[in-house]
PAZAPA-4460 file (N, C-alpha, C; in steps of 0.05 Angstrom, whole numbers, plus 32768, in hexadecimal, padded with zeros to 4 digits):
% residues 249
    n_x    n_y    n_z   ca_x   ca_y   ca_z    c_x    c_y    c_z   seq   type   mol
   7CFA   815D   7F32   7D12   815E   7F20   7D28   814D   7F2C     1      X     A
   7D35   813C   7F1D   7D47   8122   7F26   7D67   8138   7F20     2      X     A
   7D6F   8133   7F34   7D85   8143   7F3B   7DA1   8132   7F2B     3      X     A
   7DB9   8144   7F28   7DD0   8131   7F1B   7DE3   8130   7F41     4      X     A
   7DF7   8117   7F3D   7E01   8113   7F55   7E13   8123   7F57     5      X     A
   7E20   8128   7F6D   7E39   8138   7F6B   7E4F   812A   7F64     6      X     A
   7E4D   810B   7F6B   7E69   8101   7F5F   7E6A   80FC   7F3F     7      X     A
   7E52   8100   7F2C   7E4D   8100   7F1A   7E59   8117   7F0C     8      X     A
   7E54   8135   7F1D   7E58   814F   7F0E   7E7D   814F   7F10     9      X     A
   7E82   813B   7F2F   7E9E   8139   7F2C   7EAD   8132   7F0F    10      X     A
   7EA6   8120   7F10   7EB2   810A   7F05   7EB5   8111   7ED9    11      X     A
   7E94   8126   7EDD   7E8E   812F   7EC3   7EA5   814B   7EBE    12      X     A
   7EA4   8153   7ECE   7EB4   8171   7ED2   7ED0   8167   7ECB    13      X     A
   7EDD   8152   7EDE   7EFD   8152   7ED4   7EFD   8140   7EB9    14      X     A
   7EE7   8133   7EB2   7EF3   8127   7E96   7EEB   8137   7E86    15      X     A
   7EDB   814F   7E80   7EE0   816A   7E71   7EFD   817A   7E75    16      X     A
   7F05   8171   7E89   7F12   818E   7E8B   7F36   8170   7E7D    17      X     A
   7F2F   8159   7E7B   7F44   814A   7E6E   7F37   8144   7E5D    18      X     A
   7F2E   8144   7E4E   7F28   814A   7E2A   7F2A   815C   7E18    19      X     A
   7F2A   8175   7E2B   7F35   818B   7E1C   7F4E   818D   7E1D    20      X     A
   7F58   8184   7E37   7F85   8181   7E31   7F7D   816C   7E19    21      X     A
   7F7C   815B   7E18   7F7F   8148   7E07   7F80   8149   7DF3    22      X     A
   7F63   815C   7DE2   7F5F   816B   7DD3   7F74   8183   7DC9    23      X     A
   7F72   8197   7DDB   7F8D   81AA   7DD6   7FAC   819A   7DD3    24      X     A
   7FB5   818C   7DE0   7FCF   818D   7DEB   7FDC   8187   7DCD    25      X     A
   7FD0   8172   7DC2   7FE7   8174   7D9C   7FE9   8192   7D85    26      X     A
   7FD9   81A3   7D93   7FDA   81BB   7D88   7FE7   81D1   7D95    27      X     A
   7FF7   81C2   7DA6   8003   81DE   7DB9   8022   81D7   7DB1    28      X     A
   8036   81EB   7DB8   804E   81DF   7DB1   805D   81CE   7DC4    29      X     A
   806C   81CA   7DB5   8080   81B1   7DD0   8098   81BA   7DE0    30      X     A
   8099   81AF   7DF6   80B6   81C4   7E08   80C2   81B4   7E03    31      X     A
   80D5   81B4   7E22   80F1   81A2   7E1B   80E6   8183   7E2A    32      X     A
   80F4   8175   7E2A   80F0   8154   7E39   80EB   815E   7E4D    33      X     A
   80F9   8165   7E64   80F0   8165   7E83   80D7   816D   7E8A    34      X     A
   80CF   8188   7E75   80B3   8199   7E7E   80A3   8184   7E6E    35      X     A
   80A4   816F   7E62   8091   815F   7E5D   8091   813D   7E75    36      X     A
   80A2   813E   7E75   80A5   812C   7E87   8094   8137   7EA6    37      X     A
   8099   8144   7EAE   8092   8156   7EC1   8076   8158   7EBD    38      X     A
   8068   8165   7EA7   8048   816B   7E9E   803B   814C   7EA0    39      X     A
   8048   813A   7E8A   803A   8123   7E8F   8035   8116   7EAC    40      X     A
   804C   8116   7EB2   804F   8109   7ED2   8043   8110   7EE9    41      X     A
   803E   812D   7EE4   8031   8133   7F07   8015   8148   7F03    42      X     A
   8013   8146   7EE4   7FF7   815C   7EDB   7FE2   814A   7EC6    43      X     A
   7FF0   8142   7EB4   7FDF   8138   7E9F   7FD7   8119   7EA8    44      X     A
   7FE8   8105   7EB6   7FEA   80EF   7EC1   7FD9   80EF   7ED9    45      X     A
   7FD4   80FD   7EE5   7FC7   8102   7F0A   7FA8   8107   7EFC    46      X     A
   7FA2   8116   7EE5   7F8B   8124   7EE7   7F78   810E   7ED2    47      X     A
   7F8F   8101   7EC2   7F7A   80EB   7EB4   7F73   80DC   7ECA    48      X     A
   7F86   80CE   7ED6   7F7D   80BF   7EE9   7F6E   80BD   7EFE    49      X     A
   7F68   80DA   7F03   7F58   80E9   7F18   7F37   80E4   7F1C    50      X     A
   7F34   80D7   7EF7   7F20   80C8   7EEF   7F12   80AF   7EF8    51      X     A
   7F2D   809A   7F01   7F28   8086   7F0A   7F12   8080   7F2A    52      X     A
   7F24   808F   7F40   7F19   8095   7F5E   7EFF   80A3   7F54    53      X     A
   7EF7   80B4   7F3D   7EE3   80C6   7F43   7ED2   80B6   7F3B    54      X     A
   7ED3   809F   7F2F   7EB9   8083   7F22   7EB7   806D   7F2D    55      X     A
   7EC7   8076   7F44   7ECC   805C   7F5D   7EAA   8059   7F5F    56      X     A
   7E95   8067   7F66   7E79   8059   7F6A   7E6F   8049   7F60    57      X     A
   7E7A   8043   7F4D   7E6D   802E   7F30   7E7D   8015   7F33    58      X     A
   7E8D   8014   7F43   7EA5   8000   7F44   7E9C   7FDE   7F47    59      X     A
   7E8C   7FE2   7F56   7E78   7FC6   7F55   7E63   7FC0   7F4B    60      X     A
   7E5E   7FCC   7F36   7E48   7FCE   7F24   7E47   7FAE   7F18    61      X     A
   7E2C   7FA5   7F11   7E32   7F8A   7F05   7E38   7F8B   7EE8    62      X     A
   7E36   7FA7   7EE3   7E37   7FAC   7EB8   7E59   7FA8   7EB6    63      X     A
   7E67   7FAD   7ECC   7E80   7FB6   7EC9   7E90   7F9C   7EAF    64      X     A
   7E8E   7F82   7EB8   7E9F   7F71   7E9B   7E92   7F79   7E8A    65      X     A
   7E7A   7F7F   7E7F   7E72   7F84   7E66   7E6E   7FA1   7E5F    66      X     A
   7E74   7FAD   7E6E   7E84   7FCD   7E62   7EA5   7FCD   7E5F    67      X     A
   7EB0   7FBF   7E69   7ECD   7FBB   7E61   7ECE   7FAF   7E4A    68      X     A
   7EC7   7F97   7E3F   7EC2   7F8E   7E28   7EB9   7F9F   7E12    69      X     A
   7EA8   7FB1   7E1B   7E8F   7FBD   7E05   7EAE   7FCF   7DFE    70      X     A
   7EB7   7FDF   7E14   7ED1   8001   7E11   7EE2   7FF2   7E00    71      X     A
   7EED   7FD0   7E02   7F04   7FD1   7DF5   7EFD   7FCA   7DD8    72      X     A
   7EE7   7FBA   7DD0   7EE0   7FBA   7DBB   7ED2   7FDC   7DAC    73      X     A
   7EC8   7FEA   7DB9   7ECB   8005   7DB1   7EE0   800E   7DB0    74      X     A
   7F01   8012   7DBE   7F15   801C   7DB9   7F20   800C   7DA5    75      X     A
   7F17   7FF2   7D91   7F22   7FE4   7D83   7F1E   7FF8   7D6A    76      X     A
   7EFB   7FFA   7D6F   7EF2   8000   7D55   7EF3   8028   7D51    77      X     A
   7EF9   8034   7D67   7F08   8056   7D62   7F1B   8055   7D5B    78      X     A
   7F39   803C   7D66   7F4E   803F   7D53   7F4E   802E   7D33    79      X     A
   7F38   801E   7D2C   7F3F   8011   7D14   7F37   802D   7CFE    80      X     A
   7F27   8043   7D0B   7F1F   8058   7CF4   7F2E   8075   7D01    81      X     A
   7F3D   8076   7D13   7F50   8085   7D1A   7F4C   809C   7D2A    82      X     A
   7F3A   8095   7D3C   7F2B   80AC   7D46   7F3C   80A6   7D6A    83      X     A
   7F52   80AC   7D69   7F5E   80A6   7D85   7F5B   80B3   7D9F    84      X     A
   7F51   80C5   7D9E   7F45   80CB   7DB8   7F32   80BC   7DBE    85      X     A
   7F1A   80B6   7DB9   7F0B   80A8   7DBE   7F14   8088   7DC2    86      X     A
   7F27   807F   7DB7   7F2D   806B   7DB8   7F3D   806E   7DD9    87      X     A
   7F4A   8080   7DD4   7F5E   8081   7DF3   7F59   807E   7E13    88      X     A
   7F40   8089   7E0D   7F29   808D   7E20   7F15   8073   7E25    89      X     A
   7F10   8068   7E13   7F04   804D   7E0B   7F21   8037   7E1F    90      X     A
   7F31   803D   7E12   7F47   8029   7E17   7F44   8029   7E3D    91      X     A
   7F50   8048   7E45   7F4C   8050   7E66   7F34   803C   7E66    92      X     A
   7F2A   8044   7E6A   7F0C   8038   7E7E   7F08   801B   7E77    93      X     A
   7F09   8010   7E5F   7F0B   7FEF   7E63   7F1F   7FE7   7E6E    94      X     A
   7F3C   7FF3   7E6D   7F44   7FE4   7E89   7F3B   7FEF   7EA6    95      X     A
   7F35   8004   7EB2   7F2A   8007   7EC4   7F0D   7FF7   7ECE    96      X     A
   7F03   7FF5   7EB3   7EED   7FDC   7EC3   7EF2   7FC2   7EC4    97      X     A
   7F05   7FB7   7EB1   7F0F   7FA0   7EB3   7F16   7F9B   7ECE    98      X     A
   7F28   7FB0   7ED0   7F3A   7FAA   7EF3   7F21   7FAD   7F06    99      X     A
   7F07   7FBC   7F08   7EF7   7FB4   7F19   7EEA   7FA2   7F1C   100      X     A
   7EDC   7F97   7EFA   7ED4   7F7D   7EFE   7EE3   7F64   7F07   101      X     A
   7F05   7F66   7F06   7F17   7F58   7F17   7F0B   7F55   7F2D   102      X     A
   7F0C   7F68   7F3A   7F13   7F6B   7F62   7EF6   7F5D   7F65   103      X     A
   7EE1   7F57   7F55   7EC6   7F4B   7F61   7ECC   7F30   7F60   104      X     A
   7EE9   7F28   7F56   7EEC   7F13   7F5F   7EF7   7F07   7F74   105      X     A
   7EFA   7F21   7F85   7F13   7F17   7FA3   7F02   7F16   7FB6   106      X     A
   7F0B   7F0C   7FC7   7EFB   7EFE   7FDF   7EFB   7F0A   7FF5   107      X     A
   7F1C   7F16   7FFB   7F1F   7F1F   8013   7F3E   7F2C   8004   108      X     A
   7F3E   7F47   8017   7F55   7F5C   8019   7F6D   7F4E   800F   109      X     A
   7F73   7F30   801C   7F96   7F2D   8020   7F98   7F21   8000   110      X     A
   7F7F   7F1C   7FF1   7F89   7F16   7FD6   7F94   7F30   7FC9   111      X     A
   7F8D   7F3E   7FCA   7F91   7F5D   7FBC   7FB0   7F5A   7FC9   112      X     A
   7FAE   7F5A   7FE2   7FD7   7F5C   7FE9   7FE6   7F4B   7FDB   113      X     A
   7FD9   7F2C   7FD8   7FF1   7F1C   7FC9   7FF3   7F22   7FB1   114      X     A
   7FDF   7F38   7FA0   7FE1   7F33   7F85   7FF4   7F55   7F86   115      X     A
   7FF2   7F64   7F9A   8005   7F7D   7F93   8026   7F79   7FA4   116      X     A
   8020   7F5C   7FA8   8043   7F5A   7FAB   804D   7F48   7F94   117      X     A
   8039   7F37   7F88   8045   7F26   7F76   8046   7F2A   7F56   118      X     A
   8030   7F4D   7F4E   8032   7F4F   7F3C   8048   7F5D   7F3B   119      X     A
   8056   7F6D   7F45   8079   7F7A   7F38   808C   7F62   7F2F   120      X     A
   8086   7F4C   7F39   80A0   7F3C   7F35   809C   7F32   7F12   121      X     A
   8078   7F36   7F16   8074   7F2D   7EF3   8071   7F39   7EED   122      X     A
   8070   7F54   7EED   8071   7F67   7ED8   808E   7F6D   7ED3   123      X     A
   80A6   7F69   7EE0   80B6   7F6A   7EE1   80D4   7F59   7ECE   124      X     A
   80C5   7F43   7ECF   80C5   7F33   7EB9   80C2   7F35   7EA5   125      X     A
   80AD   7F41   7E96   8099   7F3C   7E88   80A6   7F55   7E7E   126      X     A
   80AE   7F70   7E86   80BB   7F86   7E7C   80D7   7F80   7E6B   127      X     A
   80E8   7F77   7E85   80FA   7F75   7E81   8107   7F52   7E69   128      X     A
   80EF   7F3F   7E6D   8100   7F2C   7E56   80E4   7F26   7E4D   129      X     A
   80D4   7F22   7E58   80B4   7F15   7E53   80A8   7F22   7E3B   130      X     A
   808C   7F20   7E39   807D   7F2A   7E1D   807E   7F4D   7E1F   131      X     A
   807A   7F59   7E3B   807C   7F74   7E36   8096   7F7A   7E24   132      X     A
   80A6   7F76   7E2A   80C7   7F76   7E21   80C8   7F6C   7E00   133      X     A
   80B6   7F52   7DF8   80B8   7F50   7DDD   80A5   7F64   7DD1   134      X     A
   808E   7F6C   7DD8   8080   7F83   7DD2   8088   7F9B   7DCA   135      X     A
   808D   7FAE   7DDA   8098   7FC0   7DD9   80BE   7FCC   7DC9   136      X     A
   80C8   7FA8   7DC4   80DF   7FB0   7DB1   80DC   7FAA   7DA0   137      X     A
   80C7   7F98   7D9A   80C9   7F8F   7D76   80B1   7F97   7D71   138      X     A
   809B   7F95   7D75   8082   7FA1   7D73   8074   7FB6   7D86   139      X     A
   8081   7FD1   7D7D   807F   7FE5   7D8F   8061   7FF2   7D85   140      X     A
   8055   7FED   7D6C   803E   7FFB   7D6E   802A   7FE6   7D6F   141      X     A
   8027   7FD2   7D83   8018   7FC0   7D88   8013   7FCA   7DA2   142      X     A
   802C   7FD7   7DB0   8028   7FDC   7DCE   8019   7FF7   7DD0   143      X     A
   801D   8007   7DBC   8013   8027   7DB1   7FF0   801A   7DB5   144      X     A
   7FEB   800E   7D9E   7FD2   8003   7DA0   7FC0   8006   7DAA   145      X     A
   7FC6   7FF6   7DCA   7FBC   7FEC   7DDA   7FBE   7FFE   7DF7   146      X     A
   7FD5   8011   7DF2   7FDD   8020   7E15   7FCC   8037   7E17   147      X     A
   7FC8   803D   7E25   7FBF   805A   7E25   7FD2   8071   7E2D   148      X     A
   7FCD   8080   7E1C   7FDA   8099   7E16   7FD0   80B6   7E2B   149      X     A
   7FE3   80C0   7E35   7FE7   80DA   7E43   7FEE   80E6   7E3A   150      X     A
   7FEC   8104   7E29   7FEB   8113   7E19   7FFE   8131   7E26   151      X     A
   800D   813C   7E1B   8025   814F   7E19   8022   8169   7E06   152      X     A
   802B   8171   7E07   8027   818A   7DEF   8045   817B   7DDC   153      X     A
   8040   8185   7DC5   8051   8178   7DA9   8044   815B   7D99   154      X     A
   8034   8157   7DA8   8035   813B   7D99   8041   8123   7DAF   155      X     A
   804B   812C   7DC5   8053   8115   7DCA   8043   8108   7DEC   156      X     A
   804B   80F4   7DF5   8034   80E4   7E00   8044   80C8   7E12   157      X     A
   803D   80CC   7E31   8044   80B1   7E3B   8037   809D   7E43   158      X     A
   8033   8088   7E41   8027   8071   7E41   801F   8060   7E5A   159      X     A
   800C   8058   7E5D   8002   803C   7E6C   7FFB   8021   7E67   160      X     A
   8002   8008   7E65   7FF8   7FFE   7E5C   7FE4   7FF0   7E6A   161      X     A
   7FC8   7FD8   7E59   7FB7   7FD9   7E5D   7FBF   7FC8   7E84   162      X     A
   7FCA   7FBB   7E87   7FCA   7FA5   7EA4   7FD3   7FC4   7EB5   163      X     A
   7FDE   7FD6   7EAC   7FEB   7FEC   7EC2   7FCD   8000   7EC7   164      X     A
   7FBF   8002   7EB5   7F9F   800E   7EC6   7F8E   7FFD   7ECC   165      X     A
   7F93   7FE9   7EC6   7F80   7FCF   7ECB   7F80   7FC8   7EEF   166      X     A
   7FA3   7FD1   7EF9   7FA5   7FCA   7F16   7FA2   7FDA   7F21   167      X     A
   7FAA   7FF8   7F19   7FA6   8015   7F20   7F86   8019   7F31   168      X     A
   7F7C   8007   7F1C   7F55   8004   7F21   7F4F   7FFB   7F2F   169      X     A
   7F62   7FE1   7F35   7F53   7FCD   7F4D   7F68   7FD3   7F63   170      X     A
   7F7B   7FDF   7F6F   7F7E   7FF1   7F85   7F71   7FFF   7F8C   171      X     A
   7F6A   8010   7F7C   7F55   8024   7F80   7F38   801E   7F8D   172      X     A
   7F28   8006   7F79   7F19   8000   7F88   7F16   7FE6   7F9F   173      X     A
   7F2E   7FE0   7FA7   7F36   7FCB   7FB6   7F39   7FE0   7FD6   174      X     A
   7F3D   7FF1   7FD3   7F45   800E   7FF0   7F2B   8012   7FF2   175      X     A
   7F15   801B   7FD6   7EF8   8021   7FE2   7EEE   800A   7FF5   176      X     A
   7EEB   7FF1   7FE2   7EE5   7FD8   7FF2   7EEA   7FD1   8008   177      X     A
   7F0D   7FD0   800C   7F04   7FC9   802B   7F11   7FE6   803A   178      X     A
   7F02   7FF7   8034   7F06   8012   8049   7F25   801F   8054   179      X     A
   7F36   8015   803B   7F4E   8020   8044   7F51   8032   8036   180      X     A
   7F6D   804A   8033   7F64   8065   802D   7F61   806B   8007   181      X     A
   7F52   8071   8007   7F4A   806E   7FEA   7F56   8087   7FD7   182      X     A
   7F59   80A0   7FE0   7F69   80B6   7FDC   7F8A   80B4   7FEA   183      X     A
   7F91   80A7   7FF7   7FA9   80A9   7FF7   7FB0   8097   7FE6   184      X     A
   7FA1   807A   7FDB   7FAC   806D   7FCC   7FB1   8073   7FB8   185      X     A
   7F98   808F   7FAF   7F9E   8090   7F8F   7FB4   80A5   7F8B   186      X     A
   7FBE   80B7   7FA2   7FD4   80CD   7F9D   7FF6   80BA   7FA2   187      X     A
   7FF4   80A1   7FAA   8009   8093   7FB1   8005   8081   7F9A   188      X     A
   7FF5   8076   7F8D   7FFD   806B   7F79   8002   807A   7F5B   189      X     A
   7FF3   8087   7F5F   7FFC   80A4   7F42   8010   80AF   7F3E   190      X     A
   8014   80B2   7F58   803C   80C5   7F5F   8045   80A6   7F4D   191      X     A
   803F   8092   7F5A   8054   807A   7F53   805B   8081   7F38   192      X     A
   8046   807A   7F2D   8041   8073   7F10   805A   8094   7F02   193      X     A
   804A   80B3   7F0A   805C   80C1   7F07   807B   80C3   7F0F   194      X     A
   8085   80AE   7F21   809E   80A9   7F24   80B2   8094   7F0F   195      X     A
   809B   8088   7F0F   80A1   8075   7EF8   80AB   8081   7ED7   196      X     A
   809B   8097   7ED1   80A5   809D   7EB9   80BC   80B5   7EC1   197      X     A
   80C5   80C1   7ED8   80D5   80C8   7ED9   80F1   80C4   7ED9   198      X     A
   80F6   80A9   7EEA   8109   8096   7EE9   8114   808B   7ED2   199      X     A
   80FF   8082   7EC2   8101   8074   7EA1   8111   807C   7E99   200      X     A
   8109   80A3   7E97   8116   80B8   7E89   8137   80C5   7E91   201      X     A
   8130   80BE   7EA9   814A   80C7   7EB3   8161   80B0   7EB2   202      X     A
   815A   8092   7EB1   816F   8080   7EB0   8172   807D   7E91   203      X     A
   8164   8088   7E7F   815B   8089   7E5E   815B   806F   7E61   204      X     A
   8148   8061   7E6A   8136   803E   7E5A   811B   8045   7E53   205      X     A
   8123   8035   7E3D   8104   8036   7E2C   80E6   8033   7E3A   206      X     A
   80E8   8027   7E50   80D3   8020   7E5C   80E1   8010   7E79   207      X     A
   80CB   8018   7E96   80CD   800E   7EA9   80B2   7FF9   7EB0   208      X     A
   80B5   7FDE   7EC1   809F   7FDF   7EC7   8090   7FEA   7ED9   209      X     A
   8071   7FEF   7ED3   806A   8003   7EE9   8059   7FF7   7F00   210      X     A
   8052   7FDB   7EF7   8040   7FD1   7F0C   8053   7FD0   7F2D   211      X     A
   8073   7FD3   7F31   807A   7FCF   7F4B   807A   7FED   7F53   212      X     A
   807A   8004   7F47   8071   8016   7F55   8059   801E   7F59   213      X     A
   8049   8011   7F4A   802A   8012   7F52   8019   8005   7F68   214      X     A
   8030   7FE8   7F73   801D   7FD5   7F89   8033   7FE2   7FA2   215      X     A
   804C   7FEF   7F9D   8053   7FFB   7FB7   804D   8016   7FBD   216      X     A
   803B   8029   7FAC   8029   8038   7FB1   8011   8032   7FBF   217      X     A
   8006   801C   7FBC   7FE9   8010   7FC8   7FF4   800A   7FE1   218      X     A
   8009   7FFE   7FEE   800B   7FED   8000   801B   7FFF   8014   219      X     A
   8024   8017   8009   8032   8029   801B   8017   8039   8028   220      X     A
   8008   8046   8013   7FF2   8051   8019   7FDD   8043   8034   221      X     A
   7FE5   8037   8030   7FCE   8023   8046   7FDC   8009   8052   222      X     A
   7FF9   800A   805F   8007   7FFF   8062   8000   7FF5   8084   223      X     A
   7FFD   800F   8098   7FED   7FFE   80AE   7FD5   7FF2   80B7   224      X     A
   7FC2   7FFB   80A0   7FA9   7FF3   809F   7FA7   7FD2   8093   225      X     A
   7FBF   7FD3   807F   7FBE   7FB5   8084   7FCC   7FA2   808B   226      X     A
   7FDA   7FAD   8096   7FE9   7FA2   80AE   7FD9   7F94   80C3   227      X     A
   7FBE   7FAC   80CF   7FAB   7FA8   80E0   7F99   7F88   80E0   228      X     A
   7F92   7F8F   80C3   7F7C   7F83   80B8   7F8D   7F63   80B4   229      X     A
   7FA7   7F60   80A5   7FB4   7F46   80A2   7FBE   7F39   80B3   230      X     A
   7FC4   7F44   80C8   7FDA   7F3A   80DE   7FCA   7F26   80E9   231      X     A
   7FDA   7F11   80F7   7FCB   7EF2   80FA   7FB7   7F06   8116   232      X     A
   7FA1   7EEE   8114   7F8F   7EFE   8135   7F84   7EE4   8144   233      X     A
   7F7B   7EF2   8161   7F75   7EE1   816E   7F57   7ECB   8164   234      X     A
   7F54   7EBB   816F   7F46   7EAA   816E   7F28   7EB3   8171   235      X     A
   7F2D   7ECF   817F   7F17   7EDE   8185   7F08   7EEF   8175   236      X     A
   7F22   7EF8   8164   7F1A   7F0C   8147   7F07   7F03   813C   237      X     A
   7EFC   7F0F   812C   7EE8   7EFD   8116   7EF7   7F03   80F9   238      X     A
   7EEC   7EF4   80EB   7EF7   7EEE   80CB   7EF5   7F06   80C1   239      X     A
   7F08   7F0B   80AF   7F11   7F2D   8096   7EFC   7F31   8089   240      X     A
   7EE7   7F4A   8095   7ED6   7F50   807E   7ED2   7F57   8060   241      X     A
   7EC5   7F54   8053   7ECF   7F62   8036   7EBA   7F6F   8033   242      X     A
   7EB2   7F76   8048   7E97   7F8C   8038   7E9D   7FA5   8054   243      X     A
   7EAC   7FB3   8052   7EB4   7FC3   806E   7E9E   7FDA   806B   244      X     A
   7EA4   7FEA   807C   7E9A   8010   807D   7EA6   801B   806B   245      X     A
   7E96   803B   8070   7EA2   8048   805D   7EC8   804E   8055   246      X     A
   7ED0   8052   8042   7EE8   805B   8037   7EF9   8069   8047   247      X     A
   7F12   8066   8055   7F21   807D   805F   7F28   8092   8043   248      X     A
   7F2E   80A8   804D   7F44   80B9   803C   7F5C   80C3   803C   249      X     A
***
């Protein structure tokens, strides 16, 4: 008898146990702002995502571009007949494989660093005057669309958009890869992300960007380890692996 894995039963167990919030939560009633701010941010936000690290084994799979392709053209075709859960879920995971089939294109660790110092400055942009910014004020349900939704009791719901799980993904599996801590990354970049919609709310702006608290969650998390690994070396060192040991935690 062919046995199921345990990171399988993992991974099956918490996305049951987030389909049924998902499921319930528009039928329950609604509190005030903070206790939703609060729910989304550090309960309903942590536990979808909790999804990501738990499918980290598949992360270098060779199907991965053409299951990202296949999820988003499936989340095209659940929202053109209105079936949005499925679409939402569709939406999650093609960017999560997208962003893994990304990282099979990096070579070595210190690309992953230049791209999580240099994406805040463009996402930052891009929020604040760039296409995110024309998006979201003139064509706000283009950005609906396409984001994925974190679910609240009342009806209401905070957002990701697709490049913000797309990098979420390839941190994630960028810490498995080269053995830096792969659980602290994902509780330091999740807080981020949950800081992020806290802030929004509390300065009342419509939207923050979230990619600079997402690459200084990765880089705090594992801040001497790559320190270790980047710092110029002797002549004696040998060249930056990209295929290391197992994962810290």
């Amino acid at each position: 008898m062919v046995g199921i894995s345990p990171s399988l039963l993992r991974f099956s167990a918490v996305f049951a146990a987030v389909i049924a919030w998902f499921v319930a939560a528009p039928h329950l009633p609604g509190a005030s702002l903070w206790t939703d701010i609060i729910l989304v941010s550090f309960v309903v936000m942590p536990a979808t995502l909790l999804l990501v690290p738990l499918a980290l084994p598949v992360w270098d799979s060779r199907w991965m571009p053409v299951a990202a392709v296949v999820l988003a053209l499936a989340a095209f075709g659940f929202s053109e007949v209105g079936w949005g859960l499925p679409a939402n879920f569709s939406k999650l995971f093609a960017a999560v494989f997208a962003g893994w089939a990304f990282l099979r294109l990096f070579e070595q660790l210190s690309w992953v660093v230049i791209v999580a110092v240099v994406i805040p400055f463009v996402d930052s942009i891009s929020v604040w005057r760039g296409p995110t910014h024309a998006i979201t004020a003139h064509h706000f349900q283009v950005y609906l669309d396409v984001a994925i939704a974190f679910l609240v009791p009342g009806k209401r719901a905070a957002y990701l958009g697709p490049p913000d799980v797309l990098f979420y993904a390839l941190f994630l599996a960028a810490a498995a890869r080269w053995s830096l801590r792969v659980w602290s990354t994902w509780i330091a970049t999740t807080f981020m992300y949950g800081i992020t919609i806290v802030v929004a709310n509390a300065a009342d702006v419509g939207g923050l960007p979230a990619l600079p608290f997402l690459s200084f969650g990765f880089l705090l998390a594992n801040a001497d380890l790559l320190w270790r690994r980047l710092r110029p070396r002797s002549s004696s060192s040998g060249p930056e692996s990209s295929s290391p040991p197992t994962p810290r935690t």
